[in-house]
C-alpha positions, 0 to 999 in steps of 0.5 A: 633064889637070886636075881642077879639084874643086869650088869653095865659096865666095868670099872674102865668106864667107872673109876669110882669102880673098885678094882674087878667090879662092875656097874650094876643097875637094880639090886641083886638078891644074895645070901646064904641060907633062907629068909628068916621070919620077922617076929617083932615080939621076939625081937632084940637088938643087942650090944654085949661082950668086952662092954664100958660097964660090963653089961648086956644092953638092949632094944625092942624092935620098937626101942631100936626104931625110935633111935636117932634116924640118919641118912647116907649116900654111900656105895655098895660093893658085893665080893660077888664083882657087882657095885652099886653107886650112890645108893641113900640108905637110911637107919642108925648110925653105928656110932649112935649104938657106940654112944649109948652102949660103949665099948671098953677102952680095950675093945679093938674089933667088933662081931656083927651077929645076924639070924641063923648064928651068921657073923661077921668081924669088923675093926673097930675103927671100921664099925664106927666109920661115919658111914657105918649104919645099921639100914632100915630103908633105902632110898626112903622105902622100908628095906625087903624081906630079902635084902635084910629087914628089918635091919642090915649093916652098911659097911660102904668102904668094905666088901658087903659081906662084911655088912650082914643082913638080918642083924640081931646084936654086936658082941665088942671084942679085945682080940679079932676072930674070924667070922662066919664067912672069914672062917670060910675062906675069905679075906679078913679085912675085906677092902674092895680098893686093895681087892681082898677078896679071899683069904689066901691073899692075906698078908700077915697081920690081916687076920687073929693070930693063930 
């Protein structure tokens, strides 16, 4: 089910408004498929793929929770049309996991894998963004059930598709794929200032080579 809250106003009145989006006040639920269950014990955050020392590296839910907390103001922009400006999320810092799991040095994007085999692609520039952030909370309360507990990704400058909830890991990758909704039509780099919104609007160069 989706609440959708109510719209204001679009980007006219708000020129920190990406092209074709609009104001919205409160915070919608969407996503595809249900809910997942939260089962701490069962829980893992995981780095794997094209890794600096080859390996697979690991944290419990209570080893990821004790890493470096960080807070950002960023804005959230849904394919949808909705953005929501000015948001504070709290969590850990993509770069933490950077740090203490590093990529090889031939590492160009990033696969963001989530419950139920859901993924999306990232470059790898735009995984390690300053404002990147695996979220825990927003504006100091835990994160709900419904909107990625216990932990989503916060990508601000792209589409929030391409920050997915419930994530599980990250695989580092040498060549891009398409994730799961980039394999469904839409666009694989997801800027919402140029509106790439589906992949029909991608130029060459903007997604794997075939």
């Amino acid at each position: 089910m989706e609440s959708m809250g109510q719209p204001e106003s679009r980007e006219a009145e708000h020129p920190q408004l990406p092209p074709g989006q609009r104001l919205q006040r409160g915070w919608p639920v969407t996503h595809y498929g249900p809910v997942p269950k939260f089962r701490p014990e069962r829980w893992e955050f995981r780095a794997f793929g094209a890794t600096a020392d080859g390996g697979k590296h690991c944290w419990t839910h209570e080893e990821f929770s004790a890493l470096p907390h960080t807070t950002v103001v960023a804005d959230m922009h849904c394919v949808t049309k909705f953005s929501m400006l000015g948001a504070e999320w709290g969590g850990v810092s993509t770069r933490t996991i950077l740090d203490l799991a590093p990529p090889a040095p031939d590492v160009t994007h990033v696969m963001v894998w989530a419950e139920y085999g859901f993924s999306s692609n990232l470059k790898l520039a735009d995984f390690a963004d300053a404002k990147s952030l695996f979220a825990t909370h927003r504006s100091g309360e835990l994160l709900t059930a419904e909107h990625g507990f216990p932990v989503r990704l916060i990508v601000p400058h792209l589409y929030a598709w391409k920050g997915p909830k419930w994530v599980r890991g990250i695989e580092y990758m040498t060549a891009d794929r398409r994730g799961f909704w980039e394999e469904r039509g839409y666009h694989n780099l997801g800027d919402p200032w140029r509106e790439q919104r589906y992949s029909y609007q991608e130029e060459p160069g903007d997604g794997p080579e075939l």
